[in-house]
C-alpha positions as CSV (number, residue, x, y, z in Angstrom):
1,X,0.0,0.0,0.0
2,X,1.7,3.2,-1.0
3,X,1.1,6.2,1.0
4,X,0.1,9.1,-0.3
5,X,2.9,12.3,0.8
6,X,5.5,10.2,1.3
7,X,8.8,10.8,-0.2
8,X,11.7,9.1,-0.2
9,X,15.2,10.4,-1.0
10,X,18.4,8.4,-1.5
11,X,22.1,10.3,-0.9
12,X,21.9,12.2,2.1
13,X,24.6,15.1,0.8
14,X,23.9,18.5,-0.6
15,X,21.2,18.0,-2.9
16,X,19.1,14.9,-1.2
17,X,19.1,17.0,2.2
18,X,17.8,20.0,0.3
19,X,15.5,18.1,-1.7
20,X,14.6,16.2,1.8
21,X,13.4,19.7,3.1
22,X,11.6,20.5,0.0
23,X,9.2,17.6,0.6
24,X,8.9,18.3,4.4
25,X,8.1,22.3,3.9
26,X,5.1,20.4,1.0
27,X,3.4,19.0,4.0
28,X,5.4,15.4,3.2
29,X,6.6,13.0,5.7
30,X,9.9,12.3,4.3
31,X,12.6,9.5,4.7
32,X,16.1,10.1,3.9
33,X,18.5,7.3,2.8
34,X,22.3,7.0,2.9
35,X,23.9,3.4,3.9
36,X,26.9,5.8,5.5
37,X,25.8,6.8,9.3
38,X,28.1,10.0,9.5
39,X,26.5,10.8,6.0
40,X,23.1,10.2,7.1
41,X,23.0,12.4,10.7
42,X,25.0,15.1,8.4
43,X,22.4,15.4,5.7
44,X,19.5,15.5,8.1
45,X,21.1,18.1,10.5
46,X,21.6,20.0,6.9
47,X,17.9,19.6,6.0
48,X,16.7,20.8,9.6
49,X,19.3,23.9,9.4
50,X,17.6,25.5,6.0
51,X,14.6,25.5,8.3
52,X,16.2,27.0,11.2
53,X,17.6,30.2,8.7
54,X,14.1,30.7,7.9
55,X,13.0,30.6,10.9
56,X,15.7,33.0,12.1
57,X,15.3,35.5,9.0
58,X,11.0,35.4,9.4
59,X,10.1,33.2,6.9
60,X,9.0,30.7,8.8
61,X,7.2,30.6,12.1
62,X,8.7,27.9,15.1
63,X,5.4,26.0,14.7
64,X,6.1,25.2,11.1
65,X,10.0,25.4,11.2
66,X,9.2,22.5,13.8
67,X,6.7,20.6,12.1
68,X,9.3,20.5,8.6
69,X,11.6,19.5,11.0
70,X,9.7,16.5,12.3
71,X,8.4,15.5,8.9
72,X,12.3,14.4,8.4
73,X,13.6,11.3,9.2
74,X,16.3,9.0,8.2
75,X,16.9,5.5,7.5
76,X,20.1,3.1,6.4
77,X,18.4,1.5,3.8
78,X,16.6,1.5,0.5
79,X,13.8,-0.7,1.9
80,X,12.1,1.8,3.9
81,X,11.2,3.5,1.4
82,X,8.7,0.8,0.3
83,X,5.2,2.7,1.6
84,X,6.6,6.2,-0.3
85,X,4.6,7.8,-3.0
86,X,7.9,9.0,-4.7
87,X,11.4,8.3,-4.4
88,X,14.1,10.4,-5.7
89,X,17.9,9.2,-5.8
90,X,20.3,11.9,-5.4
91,X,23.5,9.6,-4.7
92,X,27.0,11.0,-6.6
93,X,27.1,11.5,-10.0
94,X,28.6,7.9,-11.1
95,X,26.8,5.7,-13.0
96,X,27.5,2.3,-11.4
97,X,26.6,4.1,-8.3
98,X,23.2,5.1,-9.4
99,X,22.9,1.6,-11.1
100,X,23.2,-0.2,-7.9
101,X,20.9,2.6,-6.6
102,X,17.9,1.6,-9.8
103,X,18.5,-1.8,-8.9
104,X,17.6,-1.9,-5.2
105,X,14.5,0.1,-6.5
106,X,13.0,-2.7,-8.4
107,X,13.6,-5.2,-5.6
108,X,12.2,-3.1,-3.1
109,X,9.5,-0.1,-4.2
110,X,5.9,-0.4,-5.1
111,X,5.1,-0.3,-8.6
112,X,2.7,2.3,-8.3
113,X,5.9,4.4,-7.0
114,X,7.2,7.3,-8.7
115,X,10.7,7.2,-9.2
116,X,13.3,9.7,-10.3
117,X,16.7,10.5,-10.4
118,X,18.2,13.8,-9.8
119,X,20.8,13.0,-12.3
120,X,22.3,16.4,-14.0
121,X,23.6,14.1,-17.6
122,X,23.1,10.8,-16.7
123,X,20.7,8.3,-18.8
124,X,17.4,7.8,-17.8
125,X,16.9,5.5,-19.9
126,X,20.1,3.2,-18.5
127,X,18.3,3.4,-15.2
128,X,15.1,3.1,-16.2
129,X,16.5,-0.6,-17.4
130,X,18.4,-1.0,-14.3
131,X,15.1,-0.7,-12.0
132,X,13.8,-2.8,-14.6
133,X,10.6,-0.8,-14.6
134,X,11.5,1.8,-18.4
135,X,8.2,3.3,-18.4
136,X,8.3,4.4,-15.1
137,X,11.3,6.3,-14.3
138,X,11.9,9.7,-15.0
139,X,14.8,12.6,-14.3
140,X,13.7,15.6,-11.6
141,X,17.1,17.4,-12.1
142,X,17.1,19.9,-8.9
143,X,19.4,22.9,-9.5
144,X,22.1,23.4,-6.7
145,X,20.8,24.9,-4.0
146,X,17.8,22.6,-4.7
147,X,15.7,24.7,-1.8
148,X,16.5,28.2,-3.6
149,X,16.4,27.8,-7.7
150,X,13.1,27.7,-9.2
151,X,13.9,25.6,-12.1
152,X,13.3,21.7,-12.4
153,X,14.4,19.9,-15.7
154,X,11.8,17.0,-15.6
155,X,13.2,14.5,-18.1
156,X,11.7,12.0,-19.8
157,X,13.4,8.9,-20.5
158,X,13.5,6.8,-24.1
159,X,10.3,5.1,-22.2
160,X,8.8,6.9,-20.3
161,X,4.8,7.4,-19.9
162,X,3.1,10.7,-20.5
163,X,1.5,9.6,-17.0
164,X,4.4,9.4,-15.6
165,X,6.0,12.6,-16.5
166,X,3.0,14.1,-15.9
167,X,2.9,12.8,-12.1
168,X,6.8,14.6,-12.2
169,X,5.6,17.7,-13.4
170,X,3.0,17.9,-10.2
171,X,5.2,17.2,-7.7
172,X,8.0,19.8,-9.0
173,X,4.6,22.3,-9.0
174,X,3.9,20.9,-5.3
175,X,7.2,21.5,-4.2
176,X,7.3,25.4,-5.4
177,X,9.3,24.9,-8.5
178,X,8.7,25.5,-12.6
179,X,9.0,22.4,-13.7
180,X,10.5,22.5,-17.8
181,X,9.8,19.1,-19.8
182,X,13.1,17.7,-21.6
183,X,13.6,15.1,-24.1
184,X,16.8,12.9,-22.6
185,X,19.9,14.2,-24.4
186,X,23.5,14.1,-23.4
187,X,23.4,17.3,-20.8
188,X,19.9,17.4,-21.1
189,X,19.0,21.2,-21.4
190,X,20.2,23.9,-19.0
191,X,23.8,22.2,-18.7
192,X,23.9,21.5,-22.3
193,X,23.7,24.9,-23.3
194,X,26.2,26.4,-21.0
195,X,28.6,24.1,-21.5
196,X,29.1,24.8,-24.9
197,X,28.8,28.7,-24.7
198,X,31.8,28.1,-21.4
199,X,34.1,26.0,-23.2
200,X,33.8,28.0,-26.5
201,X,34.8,31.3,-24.1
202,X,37.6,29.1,-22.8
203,X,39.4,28.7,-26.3
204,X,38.6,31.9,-27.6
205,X,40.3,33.5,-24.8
206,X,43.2,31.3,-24.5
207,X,43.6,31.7,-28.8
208,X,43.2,35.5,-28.5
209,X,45.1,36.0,-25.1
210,X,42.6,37.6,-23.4
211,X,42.7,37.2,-19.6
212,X,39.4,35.7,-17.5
213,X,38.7,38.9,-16.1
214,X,38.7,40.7,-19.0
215,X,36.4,38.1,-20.3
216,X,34.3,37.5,-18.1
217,X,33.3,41.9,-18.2
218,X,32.9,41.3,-21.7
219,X,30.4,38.6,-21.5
220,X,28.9,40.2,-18.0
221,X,28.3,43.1,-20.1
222,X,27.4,42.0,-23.3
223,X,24.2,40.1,-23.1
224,X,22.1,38.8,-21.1
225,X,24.0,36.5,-18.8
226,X,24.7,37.3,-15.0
227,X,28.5,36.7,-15.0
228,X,30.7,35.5,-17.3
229,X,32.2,31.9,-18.0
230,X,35.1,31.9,-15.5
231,X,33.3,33.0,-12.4
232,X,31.2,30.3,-13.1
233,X,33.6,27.6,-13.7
234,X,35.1,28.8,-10.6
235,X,31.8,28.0,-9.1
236,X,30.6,24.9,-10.9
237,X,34.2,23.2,-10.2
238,X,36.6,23.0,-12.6
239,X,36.9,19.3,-12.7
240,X,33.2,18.8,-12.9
241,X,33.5,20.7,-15.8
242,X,36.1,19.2,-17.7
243,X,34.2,15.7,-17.1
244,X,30.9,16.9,-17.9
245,X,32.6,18.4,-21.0
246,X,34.6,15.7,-22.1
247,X,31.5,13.8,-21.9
248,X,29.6,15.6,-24.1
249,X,32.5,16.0,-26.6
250,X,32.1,12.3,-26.9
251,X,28.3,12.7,-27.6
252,X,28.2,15.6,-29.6
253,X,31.9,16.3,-31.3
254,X,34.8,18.9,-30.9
255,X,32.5,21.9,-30.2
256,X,32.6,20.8,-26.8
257,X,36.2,20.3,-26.5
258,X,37.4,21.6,-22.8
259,X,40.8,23.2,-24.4
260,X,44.0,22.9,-23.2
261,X,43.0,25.9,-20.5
262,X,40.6,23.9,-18.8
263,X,42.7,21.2,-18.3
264,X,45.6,22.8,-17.4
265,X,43.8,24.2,-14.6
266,X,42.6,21.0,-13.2
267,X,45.9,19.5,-13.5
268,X,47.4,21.8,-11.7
269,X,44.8,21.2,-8.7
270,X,42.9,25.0,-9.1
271,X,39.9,23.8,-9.4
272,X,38.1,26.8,-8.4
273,X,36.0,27.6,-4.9
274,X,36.2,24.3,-3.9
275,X,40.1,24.3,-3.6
276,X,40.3,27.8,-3.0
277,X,42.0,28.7,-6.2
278,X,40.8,28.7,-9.9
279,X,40.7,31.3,-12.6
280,X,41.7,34.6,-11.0
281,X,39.1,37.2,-11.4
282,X,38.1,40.6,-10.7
283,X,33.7,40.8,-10.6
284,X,34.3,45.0,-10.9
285,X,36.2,45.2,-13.8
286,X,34.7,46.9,-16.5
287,X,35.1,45.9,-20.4
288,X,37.5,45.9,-22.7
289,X,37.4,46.1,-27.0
290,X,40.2,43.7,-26.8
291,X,38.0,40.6,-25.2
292,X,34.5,41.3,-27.4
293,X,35.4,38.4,-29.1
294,X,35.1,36.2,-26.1
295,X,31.8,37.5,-25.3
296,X,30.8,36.7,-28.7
297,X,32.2,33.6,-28.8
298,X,30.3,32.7,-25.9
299,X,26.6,34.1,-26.6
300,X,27.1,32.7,-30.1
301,X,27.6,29.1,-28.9
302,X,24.8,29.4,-26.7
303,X,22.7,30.7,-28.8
304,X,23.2,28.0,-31.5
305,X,23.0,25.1,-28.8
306,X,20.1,26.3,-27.8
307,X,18.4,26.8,-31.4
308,X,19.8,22.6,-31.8
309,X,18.2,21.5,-28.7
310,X,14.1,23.4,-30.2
311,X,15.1,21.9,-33.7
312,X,15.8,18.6,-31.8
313,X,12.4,18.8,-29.6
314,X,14.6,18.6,-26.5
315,X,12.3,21.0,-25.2
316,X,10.3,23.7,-27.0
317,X,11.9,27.1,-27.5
318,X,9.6,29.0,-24.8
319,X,10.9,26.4,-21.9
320,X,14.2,26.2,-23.7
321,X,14.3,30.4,-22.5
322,X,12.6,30.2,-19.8
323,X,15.1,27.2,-18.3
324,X,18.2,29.3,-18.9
325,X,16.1,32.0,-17.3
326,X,15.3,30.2,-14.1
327,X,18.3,27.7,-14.1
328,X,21.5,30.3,-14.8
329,X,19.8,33.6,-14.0
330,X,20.2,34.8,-17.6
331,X,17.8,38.0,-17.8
332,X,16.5,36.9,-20.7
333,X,16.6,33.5,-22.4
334,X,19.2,32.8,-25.6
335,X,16.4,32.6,-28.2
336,X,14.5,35.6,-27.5
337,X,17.6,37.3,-26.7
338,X,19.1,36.6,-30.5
339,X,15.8,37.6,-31.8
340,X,16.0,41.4,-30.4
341,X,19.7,41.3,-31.7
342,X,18.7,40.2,-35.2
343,X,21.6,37.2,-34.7
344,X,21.6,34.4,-37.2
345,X,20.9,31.3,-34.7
346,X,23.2,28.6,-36.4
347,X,25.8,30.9,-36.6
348,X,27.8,30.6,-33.5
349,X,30.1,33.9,-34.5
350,X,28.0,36.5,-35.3
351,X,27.4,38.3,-32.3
């Protein structure tokens, strides 16, 4: 028997503890998985804190600070989560982690269950098989922090059922968030996007010469995005983004090479707030002629990426704004941003 308002939520680190307190502020009695003890008391002391700052900043009265609170609790293992409406899996990024993950679901979760995976590039589709239940699984892809950012990419798998994304959808609604339907695709949307226009910056400069800061002004100032591509490398994590772009350089070809920058950084160990290092970069620094070319670059390649992923039917070109909108804080979304500009959308240059 499932119950209805029950979440589950596997991977008790940053993201499951804030998606854990997303389901308790819903009204959801929710259970919170990790097989590691430390990892476990951690991530539910996390969850409980973002209550306790709302609390303390008036957001939240003690009665329902406490009652989010006690809506929390945690468990060691997959199978209590058998009486939950919805699970979501937020363990690391690793595929044969999450596989293991998909697997324990099948074995142990009702099949009236809703189950995602907070995956940001991972297939669906692989773990749909995995759970060995394809029709029924489906991405919720949370952006960091999950219990701030207004944007869910709901994905849908090779397989999976209107129903089922549609059940998605409503809970990312429940939960306070715009939810923006995606087609699976190496990156899926958001990440897909940004990647590009990032690594295409990160040649353009290193070719050219032009130092991150002065890029980063460029790009800050010239369109629509809220920083430019080395502050947010510095943020995202250099390594993560060398994988992430390696991988997709597999999927889609050299437009998503990382560069020689990139990788230099990483090997070097800067691998930006994380490590305390990184690109060095100065937020106050107004423009330069000399580095238009990065912002170009850069709005060019994200423009065209995001023209590929409407042609594609990853997502249709209002949420395909609206997601870089809500998910990178771009004032206004690629598409409609080329259209005031009169830019070409295939070409990733003329800016």
């Amino acid at each position: 028997m499932v119950e209805s308002g029950a979440l589950g939520v596997v991977g008790a680190g940053v993201m499951g503890s804030e998606i854990a307190f997303l389901g308790a502020a819903a009204g959801d009695h929710v259970t919170l998985v990790d097989t590691d003890p430390g990892a476990l008391a951690a991530g539910l002391d996390r969850a409980r804190a973002i209550a306790q700052r709302r609390l303390a900043k008036g957001r939240l009265t003690e009665d329902e600070a406490r009652g989010i609170e006690g809506r929390i609790r945690g468990a060691e293992s997959v199978s209590a989560l058998s009486d939950c409406a919805a699970v979501i899996e937020a363990v690391s990024e690793r595929m044969e982690v999450k596989l293991a993950v998909f697997e324990a679901f099948g074995e142990q979760l009702g099949a009236d269950t809703l189950v995602a995976s907070n995956t940001s590039g991972l297939s669906i589709t692989d773990l749909a098989q995995a759970a060995g239940r394809p029709q029924s699984v489906v991405g919720l892809h949370f952006f960091n922090p999950a219990s701030v950012m207004p944007l869910v990419e709901v994905i849908r798998g090779a397989q999976t059922t209107d129903a089922v994304v549609d059940r998605a959808v409503e809970l990312a609604k429940r939960y306070g968030k715009t939810p923006v339907r995606v087609r699976e695709c190496p990156g899926f949307l958001v990440n897909r996007v940004l990647v590009r226009a990032m690594v295409e910056a990160y040649r353009e400069a290193e070719s050219a010469g032009v130092d991150p800061t002065a890029a980063d002004a460029a790009v800050a100032h010239g369109g629509p995005a809220p920083m430019g591509p080395f502050a947010l490398g510095n943020l995202v994590g250099l390594d993560t983004l060398l994988s992430i772009s390696t991988q997709l350089e597999g999927a889609y070809g050299p437009r998503f090479s990382p560069g020689r920058l990139l990788a230099d950084m990483v090997e070097s160990g800067n691998l930006g707030a994380k490590s305390g290092g990184g690109f060095d970069v100065d937020p106050d620094a107004p423009p330069t002629k000399a580095a238009a070319p990065v912002s170009q670059r850069y709005y060019g390649a994200a423009i065209a990426e995001a023209a590929a992923c409407a042609r594609e039917q990853i997502a249709d070109r209002r949420d395909v704004d609206l997601a870089l909108q809500l998910g990178a804080g771009w004032e206004t979304g690629p598409l409609a941003w080329a259209a005031s500009q009169g830019i070409d959308e295939t070409d990733t240059a003329e800016v």
